[in-house]
PyMOL Python script that loads the backbone (N, CA, C, O; Angstrom):
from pymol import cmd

cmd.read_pdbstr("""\
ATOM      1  N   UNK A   1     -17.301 -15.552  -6.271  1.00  0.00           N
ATOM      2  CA  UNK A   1     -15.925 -15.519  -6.692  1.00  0.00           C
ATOM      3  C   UNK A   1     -15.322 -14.119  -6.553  1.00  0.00           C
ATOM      4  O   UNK A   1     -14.120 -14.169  -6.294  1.00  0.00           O
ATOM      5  N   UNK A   2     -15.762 -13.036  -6.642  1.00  0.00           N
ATOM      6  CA  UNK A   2     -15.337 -11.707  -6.288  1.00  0.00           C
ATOM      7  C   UNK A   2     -14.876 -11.654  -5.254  1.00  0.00           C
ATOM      8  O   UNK A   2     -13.926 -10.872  -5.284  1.00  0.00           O
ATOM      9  N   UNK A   3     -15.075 -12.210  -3.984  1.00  0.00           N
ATOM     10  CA  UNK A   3     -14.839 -11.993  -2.835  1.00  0.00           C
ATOM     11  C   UNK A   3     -13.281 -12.392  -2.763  1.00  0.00           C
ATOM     12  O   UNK A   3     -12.725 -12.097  -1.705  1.00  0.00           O
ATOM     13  N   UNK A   4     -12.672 -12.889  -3.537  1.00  0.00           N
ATOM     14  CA  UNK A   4     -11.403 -13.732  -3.700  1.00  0.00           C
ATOM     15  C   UNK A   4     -10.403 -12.859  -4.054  1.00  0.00           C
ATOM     16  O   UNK A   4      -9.209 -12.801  -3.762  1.00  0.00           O
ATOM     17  N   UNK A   5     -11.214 -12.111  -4.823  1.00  0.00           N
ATOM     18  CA  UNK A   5     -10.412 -10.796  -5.608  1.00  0.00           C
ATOM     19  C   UNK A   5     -10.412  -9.551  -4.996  1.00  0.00           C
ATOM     20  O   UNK A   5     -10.192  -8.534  -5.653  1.00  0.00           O
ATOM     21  N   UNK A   6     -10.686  -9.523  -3.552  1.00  0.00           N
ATOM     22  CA  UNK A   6     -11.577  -7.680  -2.684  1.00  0.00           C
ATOM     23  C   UNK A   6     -10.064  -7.476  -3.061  1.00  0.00           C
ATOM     24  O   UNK A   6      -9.906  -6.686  -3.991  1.00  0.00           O
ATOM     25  N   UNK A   7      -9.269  -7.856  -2.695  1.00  0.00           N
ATOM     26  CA  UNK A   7      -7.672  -7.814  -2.490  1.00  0.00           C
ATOM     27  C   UNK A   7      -6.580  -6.777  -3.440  1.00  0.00           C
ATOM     28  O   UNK A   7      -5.642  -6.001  -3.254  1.00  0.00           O
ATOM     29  N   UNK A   8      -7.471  -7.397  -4.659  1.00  0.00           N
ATOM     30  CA  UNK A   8      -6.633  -6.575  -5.536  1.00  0.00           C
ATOM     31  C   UNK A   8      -6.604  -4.976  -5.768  1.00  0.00           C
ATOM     32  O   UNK A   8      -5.804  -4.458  -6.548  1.00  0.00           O
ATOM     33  N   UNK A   9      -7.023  -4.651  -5.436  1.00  0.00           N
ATOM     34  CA  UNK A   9      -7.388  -3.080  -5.552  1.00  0.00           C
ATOM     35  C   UNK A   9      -5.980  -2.376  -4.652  1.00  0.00           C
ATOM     36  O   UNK A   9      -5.131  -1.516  -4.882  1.00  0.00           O
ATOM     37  N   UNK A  10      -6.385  -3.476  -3.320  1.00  0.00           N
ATOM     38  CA  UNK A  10      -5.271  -2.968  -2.020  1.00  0.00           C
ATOM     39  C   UNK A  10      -3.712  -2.684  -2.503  1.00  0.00           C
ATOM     40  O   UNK A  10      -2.960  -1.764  -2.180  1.00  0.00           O
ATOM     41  N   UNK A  11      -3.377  -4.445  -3.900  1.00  0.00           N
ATOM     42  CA  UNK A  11      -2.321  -4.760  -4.560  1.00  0.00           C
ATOM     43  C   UNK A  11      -2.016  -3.702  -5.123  1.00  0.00           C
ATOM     44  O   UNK A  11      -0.870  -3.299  -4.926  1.00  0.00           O
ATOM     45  N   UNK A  12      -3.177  -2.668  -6.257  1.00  0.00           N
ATOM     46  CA  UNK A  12      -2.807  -1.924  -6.697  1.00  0.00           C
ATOM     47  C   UNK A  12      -2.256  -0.474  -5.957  1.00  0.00           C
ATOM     48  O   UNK A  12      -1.436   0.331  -6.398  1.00  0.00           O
ATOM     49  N   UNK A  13      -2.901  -0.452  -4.864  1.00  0.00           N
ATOM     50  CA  UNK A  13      -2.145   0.974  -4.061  1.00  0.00           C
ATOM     51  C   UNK A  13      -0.983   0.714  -3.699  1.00  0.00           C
ATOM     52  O   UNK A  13      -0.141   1.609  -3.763  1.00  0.00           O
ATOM     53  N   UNK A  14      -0.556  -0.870  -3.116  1.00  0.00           N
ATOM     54  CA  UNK A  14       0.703  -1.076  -3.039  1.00  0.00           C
ATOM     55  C   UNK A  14       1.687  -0.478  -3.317  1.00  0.00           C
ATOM     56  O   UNK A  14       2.336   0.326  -2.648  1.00  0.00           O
ATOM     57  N   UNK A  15       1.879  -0.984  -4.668  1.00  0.00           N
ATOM     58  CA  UNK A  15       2.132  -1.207  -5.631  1.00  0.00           C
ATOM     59  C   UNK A  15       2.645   0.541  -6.663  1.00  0.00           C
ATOM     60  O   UNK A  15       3.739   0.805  -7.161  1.00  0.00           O
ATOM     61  N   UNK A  16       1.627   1.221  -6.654  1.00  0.00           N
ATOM     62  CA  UNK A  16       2.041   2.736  -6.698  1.00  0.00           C
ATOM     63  C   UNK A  16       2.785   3.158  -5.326  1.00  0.00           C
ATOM     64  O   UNK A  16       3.859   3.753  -5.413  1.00  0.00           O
ATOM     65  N   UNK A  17       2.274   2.883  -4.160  1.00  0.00           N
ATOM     66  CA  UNK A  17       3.609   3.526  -3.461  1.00  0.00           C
ATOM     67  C   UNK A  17       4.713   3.065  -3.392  1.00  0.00           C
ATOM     68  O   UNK A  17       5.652   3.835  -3.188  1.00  0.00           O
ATOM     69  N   UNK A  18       4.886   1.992  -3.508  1.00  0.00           N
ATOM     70  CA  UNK A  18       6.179   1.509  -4.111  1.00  0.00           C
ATOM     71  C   UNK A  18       7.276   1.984  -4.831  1.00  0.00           C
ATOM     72  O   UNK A  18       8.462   2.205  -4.583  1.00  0.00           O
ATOM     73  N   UNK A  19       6.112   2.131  -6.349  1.00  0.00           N
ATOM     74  CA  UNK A  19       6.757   3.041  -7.208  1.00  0.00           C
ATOM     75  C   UNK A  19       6.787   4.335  -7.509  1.00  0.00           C
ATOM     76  O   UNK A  19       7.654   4.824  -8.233  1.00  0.00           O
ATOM     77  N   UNK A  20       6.078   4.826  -7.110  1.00  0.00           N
ATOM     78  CA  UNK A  20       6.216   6.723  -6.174  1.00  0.00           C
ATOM     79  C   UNK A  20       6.974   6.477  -5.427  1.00  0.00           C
ATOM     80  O   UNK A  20       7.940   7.159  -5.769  1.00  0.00           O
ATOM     81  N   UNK A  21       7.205   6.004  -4.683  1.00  0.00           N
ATOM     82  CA  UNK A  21       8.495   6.147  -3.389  1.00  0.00           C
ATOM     83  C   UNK A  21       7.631   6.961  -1.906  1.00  0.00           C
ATOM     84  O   UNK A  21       8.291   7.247  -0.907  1.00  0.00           O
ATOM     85  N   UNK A  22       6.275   7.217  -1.980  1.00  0.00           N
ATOM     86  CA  UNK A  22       5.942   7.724  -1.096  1.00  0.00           C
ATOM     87  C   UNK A  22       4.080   7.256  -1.142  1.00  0.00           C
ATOM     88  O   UNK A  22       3.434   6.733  -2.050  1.00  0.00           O
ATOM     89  N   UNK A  23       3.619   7.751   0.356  1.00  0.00           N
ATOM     90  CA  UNK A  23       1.855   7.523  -0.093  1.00  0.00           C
ATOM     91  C   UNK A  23       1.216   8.784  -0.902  1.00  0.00           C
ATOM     92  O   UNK A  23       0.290   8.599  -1.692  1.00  0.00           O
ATOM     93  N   UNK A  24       1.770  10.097  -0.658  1.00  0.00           N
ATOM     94  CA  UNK A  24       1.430  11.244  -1.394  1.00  0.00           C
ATOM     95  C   UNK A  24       1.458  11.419  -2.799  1.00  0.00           C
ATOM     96  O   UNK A  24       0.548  11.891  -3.480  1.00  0.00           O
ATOM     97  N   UNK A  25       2.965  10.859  -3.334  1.00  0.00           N
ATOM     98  CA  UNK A  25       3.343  10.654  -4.383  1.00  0.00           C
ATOM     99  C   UNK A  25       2.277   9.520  -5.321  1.00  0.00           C
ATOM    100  O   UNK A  25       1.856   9.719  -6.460  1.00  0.00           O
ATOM    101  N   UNK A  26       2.015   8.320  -4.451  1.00  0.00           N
ATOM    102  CA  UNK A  26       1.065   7.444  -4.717  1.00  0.00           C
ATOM    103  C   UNK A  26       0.204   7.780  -5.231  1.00  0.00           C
ATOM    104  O   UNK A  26      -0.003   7.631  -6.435  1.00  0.00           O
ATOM    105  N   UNK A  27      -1.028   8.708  -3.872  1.00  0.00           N
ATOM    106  CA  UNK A  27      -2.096   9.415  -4.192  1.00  0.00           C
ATOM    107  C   UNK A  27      -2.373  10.373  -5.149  1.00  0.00           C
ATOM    108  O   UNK A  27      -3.546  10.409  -5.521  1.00  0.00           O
ATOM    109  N   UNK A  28      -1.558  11.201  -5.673  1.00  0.00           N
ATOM    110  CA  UNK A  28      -1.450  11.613  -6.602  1.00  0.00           C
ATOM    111  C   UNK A  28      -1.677  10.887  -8.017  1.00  0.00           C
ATOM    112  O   UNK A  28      -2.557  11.174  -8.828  1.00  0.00           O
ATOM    113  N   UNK A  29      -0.715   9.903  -8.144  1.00  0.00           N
ATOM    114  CA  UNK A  29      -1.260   9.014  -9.317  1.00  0.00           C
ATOM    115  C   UNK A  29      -2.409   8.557  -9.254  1.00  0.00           C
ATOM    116  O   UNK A  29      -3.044   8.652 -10.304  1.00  0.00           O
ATOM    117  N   UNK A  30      -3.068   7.956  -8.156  1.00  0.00           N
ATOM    118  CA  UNK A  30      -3.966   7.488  -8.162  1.00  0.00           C
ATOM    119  C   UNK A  30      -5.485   8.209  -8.415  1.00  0.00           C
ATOM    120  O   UNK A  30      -6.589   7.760  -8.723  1.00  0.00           O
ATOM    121  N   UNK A  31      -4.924   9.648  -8.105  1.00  0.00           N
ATOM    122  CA  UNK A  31      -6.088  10.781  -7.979  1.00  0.00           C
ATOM    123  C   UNK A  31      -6.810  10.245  -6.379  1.00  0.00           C
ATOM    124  O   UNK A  31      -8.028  10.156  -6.222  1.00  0.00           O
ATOM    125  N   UNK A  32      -6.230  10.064  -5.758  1.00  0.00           N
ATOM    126  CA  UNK A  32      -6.793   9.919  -4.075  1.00  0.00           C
ATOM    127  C   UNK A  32      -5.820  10.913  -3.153  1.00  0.00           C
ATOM    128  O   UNK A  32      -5.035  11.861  -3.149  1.00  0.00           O
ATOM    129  N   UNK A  33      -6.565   9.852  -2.335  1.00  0.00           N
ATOM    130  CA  UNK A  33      -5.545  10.998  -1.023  1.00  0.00           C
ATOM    131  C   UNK A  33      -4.606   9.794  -0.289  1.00  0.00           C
ATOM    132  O   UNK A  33      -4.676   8.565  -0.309  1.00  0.00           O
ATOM    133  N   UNK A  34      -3.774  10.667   0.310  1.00  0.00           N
ATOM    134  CA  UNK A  34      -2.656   9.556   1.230  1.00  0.00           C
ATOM    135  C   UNK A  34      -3.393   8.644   2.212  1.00  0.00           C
ATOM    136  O   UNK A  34      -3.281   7.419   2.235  1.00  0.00           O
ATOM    137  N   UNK A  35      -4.269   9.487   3.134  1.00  0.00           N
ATOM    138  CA  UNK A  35      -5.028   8.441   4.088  1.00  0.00           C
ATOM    139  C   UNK A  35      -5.557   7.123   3.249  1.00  0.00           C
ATOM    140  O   UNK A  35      -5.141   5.973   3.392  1.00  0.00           O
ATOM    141  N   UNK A  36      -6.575   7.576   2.341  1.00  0.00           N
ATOM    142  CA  UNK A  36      -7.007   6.265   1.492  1.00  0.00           C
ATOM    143  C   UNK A  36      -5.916   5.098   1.099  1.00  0.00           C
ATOM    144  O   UNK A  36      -6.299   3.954   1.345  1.00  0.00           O
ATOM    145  N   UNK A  37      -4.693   5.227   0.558  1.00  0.00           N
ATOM    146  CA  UNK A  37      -3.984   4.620   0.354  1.00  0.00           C
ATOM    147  C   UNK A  37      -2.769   4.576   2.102  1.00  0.00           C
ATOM    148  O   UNK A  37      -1.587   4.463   1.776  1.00  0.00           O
ATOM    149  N   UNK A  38      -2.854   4.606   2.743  1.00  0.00           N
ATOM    150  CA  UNK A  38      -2.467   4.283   3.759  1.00  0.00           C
ATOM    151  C   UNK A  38      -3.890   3.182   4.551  1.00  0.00           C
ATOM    152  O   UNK A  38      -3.539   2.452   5.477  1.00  0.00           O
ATOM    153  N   UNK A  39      -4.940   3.164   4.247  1.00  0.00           N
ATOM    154  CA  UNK A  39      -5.787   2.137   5.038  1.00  0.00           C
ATOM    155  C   UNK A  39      -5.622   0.961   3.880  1.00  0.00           C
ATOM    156  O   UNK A  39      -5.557  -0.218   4.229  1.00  0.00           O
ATOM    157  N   UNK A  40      -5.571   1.264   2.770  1.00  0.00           N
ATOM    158  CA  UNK A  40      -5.618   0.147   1.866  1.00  0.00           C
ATOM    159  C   UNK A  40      -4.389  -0.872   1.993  1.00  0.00           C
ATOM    160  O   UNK A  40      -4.560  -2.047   1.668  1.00  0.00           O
ATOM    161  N   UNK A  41      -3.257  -0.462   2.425  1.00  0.00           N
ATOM    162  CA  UNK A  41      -1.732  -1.077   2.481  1.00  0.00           C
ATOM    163  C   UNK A  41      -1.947  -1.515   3.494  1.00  0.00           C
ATOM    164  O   UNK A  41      -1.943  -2.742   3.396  1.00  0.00           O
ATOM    165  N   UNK A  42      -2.329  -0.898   5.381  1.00  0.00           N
ATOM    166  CA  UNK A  42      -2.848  -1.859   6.306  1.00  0.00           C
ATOM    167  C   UNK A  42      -3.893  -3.102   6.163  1.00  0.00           C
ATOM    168  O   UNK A  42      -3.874  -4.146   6.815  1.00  0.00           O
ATOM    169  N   UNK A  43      -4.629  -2.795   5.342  1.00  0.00           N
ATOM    170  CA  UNK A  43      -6.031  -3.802   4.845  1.00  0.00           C
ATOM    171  C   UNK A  43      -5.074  -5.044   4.769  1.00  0.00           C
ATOM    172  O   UNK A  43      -4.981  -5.937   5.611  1.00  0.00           O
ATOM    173  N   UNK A  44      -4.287  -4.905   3.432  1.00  0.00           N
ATOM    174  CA  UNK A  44      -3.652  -6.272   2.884  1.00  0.00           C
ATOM    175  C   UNK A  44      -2.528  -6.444   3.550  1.00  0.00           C
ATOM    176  O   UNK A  44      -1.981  -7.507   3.253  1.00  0.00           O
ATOM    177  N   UNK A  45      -1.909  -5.742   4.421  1.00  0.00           N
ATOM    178  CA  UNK A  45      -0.882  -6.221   5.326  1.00  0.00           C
ATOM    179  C   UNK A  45      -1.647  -7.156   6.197  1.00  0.00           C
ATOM    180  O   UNK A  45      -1.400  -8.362   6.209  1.00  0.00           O
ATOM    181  N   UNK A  46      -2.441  -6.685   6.821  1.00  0.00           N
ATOM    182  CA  UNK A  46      -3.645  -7.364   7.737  1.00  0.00           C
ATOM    183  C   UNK A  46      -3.791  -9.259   7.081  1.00  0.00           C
ATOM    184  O   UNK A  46      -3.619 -10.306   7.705  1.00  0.00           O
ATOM    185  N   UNK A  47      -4.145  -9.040   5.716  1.00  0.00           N
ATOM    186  CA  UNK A  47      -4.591  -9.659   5.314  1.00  0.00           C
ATOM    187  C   UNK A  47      -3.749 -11.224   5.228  1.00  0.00           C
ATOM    188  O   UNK A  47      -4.230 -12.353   5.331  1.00  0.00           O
ATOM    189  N   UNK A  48      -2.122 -10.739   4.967  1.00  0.00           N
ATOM    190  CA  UNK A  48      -1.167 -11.326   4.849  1.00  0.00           C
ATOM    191  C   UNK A  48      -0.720 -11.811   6.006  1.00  0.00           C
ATOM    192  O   UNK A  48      -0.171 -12.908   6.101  1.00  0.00           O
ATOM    193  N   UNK A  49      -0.973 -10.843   7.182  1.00  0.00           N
ATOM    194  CA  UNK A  49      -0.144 -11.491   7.967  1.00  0.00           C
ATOM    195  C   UNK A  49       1.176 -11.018   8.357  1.00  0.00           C
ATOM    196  O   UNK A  49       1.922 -11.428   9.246  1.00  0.00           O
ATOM    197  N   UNK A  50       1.332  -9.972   7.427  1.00  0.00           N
ATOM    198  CA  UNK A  50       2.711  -9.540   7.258  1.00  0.00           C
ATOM    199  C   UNK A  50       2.938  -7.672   7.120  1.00  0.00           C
ATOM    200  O   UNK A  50       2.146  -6.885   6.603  1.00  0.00           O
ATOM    201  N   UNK A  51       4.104  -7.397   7.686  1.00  0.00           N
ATOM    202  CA  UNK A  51       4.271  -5.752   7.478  1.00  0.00           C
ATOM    203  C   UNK A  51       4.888  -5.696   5.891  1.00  0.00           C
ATOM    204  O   UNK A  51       5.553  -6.551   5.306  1.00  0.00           O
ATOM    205  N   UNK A  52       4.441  -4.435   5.441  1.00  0.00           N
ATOM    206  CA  UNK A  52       5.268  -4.879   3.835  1.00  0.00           C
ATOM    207  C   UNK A  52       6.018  -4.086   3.934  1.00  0.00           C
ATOM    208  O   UNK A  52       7.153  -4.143   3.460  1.00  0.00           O
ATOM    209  N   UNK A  53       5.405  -2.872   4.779  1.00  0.00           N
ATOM    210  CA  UNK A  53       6.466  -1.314   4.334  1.00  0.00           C
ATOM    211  C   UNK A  53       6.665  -0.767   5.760  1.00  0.00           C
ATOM    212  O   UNK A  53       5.788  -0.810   6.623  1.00  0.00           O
ATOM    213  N   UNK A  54       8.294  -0.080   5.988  1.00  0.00           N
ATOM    214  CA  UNK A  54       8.422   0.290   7.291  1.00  0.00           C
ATOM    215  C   UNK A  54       8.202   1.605   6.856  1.00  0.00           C
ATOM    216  O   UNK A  54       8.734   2.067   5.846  1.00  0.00           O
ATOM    217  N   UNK A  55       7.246   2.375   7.767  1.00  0.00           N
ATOM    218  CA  UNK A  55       7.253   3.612   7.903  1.00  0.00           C
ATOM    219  C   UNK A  55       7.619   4.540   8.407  1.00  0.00           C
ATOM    220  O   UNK A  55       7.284   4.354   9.577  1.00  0.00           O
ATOM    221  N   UNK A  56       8.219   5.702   8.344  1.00  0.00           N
ATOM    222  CA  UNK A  56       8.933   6.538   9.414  1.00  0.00           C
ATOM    223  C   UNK A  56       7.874   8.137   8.986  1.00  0.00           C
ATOM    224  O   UNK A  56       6.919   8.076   8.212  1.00  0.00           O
ATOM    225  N   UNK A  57       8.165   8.979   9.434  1.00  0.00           N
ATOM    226  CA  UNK A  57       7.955  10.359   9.342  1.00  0.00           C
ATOM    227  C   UNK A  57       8.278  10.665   8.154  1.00  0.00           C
ATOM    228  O   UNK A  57       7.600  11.332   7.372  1.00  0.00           O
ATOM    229  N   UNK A  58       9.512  10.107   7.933  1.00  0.00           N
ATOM    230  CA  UNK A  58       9.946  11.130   6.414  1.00  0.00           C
ATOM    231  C   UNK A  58      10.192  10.081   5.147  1.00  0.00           C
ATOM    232  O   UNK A  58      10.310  10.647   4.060  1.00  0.00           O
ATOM    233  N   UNK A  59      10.285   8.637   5.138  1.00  0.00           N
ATOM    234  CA  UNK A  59       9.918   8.175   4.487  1.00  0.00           C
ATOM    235  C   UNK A  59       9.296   6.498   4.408  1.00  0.00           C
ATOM    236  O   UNK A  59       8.622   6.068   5.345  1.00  0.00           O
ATOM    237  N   UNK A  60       9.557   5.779   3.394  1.00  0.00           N
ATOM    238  CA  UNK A  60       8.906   4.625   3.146  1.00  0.00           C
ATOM    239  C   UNK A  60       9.153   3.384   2.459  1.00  0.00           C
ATOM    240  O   UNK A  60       8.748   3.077   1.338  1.00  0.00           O
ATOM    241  N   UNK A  61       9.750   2.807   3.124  1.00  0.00           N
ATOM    242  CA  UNK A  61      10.834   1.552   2.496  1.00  0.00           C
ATOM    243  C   UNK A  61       9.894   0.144   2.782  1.00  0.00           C
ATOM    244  O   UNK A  61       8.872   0.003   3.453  1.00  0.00           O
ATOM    245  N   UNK A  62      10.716  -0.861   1.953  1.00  0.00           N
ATOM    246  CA  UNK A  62       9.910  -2.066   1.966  1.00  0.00           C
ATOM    247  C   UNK A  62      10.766  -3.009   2.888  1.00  0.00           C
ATOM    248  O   UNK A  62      11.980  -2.935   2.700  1.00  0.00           O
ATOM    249  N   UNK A  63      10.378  -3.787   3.746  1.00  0.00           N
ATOM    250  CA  UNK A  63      10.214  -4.987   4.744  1.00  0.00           C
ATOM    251  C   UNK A  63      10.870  -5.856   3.592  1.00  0.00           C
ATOM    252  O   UNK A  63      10.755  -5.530   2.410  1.00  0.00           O
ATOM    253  N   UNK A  64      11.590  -7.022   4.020  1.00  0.00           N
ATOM    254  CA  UNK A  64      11.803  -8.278   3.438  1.00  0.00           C
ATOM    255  C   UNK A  64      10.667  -8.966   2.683  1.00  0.00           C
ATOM    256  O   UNK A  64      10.645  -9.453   1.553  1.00  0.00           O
ATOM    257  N   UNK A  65       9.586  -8.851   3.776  1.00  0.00           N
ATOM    258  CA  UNK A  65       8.005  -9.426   2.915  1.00  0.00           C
ATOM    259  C   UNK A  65       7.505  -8.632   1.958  1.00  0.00           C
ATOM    260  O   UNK A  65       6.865  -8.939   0.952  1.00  0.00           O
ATOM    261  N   UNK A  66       7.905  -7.423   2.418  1.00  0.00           N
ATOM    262  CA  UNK A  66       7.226  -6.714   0.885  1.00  0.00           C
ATOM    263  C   UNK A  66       8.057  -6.680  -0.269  1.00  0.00           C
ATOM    264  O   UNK A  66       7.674  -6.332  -1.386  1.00  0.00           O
ATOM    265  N   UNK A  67       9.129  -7.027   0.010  1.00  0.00           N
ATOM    266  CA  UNK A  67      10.359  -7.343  -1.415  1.00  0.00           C
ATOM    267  C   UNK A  67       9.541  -8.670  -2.214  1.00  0.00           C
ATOM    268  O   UNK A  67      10.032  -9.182  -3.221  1.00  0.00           O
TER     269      UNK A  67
END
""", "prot")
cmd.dss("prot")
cmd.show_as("cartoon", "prot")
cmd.util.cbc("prot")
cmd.orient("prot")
């Protein structure tokens, strides 16, 4: 049954960059680094099927699917 749940962890990095407004900002809360939370948001995008967040150089907004 764990295997059902690998997911959530990914939810939670989401989820802080979201609400940081950035992956740095993220990582910070999280006590990680940006890369880590940039493979974790591809993981469950992957996972979905779906892009959640458009990324640019300077910042980081959410996709329709990730609304």
């Amino acid at each position: 049954m764990s295997r059902k749940f690998d997911y959530l962890g990914d939810v939670e990095v989401f989820l802080a960059v979201v609400e940081h407004g950035s992956f740095t900002a993220g990582a910070v809360a999280l006590s990680t680094t940006p890369s880590v939370l940039s493979r974790a948001v591809t993981r469950l995008e992957a996972r979905l099927g779906r892009q959640l967040l458009q990324r640019t150089t300077r910042r980081v907004g959410l996709t329709d699917a990730g609304r």
